[in-house]
N, C-alpha and C positions, 0 to 999 in steps of 0.2 A: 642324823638325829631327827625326829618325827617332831613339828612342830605345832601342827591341824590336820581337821580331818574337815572336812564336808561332804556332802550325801556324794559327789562323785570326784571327790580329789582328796591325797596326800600331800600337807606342803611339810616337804624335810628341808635341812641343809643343803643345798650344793657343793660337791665334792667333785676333787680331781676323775673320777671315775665317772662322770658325766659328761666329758668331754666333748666322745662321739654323738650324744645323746642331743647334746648343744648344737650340731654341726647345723642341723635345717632347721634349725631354729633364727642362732647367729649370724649363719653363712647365706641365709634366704635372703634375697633382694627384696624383694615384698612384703617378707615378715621385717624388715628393718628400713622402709622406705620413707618412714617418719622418724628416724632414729637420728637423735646428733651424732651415738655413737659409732655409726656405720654398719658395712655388712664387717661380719669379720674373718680371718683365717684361724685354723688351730692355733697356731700363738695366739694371737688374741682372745683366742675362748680361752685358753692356758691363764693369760691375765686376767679376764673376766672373773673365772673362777678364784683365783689367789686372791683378790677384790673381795667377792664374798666371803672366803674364809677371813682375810682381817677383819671386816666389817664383825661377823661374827665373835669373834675374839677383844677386839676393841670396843666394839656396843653393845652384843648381847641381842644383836635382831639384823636384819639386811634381807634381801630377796632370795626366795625359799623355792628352790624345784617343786614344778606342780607335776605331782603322779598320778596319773590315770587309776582309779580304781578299777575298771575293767581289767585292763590290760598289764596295769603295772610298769608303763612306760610314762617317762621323763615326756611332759609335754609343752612344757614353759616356764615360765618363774611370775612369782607376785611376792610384792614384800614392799617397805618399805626402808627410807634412808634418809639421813640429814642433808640438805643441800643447802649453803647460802643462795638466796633470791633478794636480790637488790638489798644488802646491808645485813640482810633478816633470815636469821637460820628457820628453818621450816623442815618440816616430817613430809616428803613426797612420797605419794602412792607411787610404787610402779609394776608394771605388767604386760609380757608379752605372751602368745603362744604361739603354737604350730601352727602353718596355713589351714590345713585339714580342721584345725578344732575352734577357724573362728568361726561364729552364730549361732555358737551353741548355749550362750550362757556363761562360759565356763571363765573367761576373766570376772565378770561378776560375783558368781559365785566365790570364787578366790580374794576378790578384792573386798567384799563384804566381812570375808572371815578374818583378814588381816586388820582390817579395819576394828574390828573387833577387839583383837588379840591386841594392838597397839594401845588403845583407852584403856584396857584391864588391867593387862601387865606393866604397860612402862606409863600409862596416865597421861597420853599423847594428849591432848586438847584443840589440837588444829593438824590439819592434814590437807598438801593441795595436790595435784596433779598440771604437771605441764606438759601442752598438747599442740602440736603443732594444728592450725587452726583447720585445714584439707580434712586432718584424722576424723573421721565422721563418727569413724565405729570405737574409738577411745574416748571420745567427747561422750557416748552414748552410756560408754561403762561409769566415766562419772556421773554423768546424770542420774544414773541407776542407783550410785552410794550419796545422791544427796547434797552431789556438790554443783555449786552456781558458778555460773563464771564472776571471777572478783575482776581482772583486767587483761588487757592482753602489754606484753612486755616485750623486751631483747632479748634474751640470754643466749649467751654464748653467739654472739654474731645473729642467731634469729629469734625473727619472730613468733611467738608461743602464745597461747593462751593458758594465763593461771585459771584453774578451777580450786574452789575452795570447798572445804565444810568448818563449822567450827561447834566444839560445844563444852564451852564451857557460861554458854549463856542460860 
């Protein structure tokens, strides 16, 4: 199901039929080298994805395959999701892609339009991003959407930097 469009990406659903699609994405050491979640194996993209469909099902929004408008390939995912962060439920941006498609813009461009699509339709008012503090080039996409660094924290055994925006001021 088609969720955005922007001048150079489709963000739809993630479905079991992007498994393969997943693999250099998930299975990339480098594209996952800032990840709590790790590199992963086909099981694991199998879970990843069954993740997104309940989030889907259960909330009505989760993290969307980015389609290449050119080409019409699967090139990463941007979406958002509820996380508790120290006591306090919070709306995190998140987004990865291909190695090939990073400096191009193209998580920006994506994370712009979700950002978007969360205030409109579900009336999000606060949105952060956590960033392992190294992450140069994800530190930079949030900067790009407007968000300050609020603190840096623990979670989950590490160190992170929260980035915020808020607007309901």
């Amino acid at each position: 199901m088609q969720i955005l469009e922007t001048p150079r990406l489709t963000l739809r659903y993630i479905t079991i039929r992007d498994t393969d699609a997943l693999m250099p994405i998930l299975g990339d050491r480098e594209v996952m080298r800032y990840s709590i979640i790790g590199v992963h194996d086909r099981k694991k993209i199998r879970q990843f994805i069954e993740q997104r469909l309940l989030s889907y099902l259960e909330c009505g929004f989760g993290l969307y395959g980015l389609i290449n408008r050119e080409n019409n390939q699967l090139i990463g995912y941007c979406g958002f999701f509820v996380q508790t962060v120290e006591q306090q439920k919070e709306v995190e941006i998140g987004y990865r892609l291909a190695r090939q498609y990073w400096g191009k813009g193209l998580a920006t461009e994506a994370a712009q339009a979700v950002l978007k699509y969360g205030r409109e339709r579900f009336n999000f008012k606060r949105f952060i991003c956590l960033i392992d503090p190294e992450n140069i080039r994800s530190i930079r996409v949030a900067q790009k959407l407007g968000m300050k660094l609020e603190k840096n924290i623990i979670y989950y055994g590490l160190n992170v930097a929260m980035y915020s925006i808020n607007y309901d001021k």
